[in-house]
N, C-alpha and C positions, 0 to 999 in steps of 0.2 A: 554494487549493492552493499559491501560490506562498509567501504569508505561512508558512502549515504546511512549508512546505521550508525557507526562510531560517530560521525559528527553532529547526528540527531539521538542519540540515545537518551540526552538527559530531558530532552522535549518532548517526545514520542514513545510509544511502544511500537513496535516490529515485530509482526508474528508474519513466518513465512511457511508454505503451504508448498508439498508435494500435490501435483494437480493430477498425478496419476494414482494419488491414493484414495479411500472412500469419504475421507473427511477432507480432500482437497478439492474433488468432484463436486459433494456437496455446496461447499464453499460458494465453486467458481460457478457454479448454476443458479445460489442463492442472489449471488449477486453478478449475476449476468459478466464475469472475465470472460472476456473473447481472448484476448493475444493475450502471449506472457513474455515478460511479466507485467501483470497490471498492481500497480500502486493506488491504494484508496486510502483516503484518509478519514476520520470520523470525528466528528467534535465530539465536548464530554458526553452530550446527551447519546451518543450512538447517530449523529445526523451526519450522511456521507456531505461532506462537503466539497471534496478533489478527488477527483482519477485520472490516472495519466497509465497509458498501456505501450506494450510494446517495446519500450527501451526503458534506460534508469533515468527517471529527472531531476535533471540537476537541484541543487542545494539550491539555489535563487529563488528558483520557481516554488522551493517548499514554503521558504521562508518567508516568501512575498504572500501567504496565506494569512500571515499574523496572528498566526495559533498559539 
């Protein structure tokens, strides 16, 4: 996770969520996270565009989004 932030930081925002706390709960029920970790991504307007759950996805797979 950390490697996948450092080489998208200057593309991306990453905000990462305790899921056992009350605004992580929140969170993962607002937007239905089943496994963790789940990865979402959002265009400018706030429109989920990707998710990928359950392990880190590779750098390819992000960038193949052409965000």
């Amino acid at each position: 996770m950390d490697r996948l932030e450092d080489q998208l930081s200057e593309r991306f925002h990453f905000i990462r969520l305790n899921v056992s706390s009350g605004v992580g709960k929140h969170i993962r029920q607002k937007y239905q996270g089943g496994l963790v970790p789940t990865f979402i991504v959002f265009d400018q307007r706030g429109h989920e565009v990707w998710r990928h759950s359950g392990s880190v996805p590779s750098l390819d797979s992000i960038l193949a989004l052409n965000l």
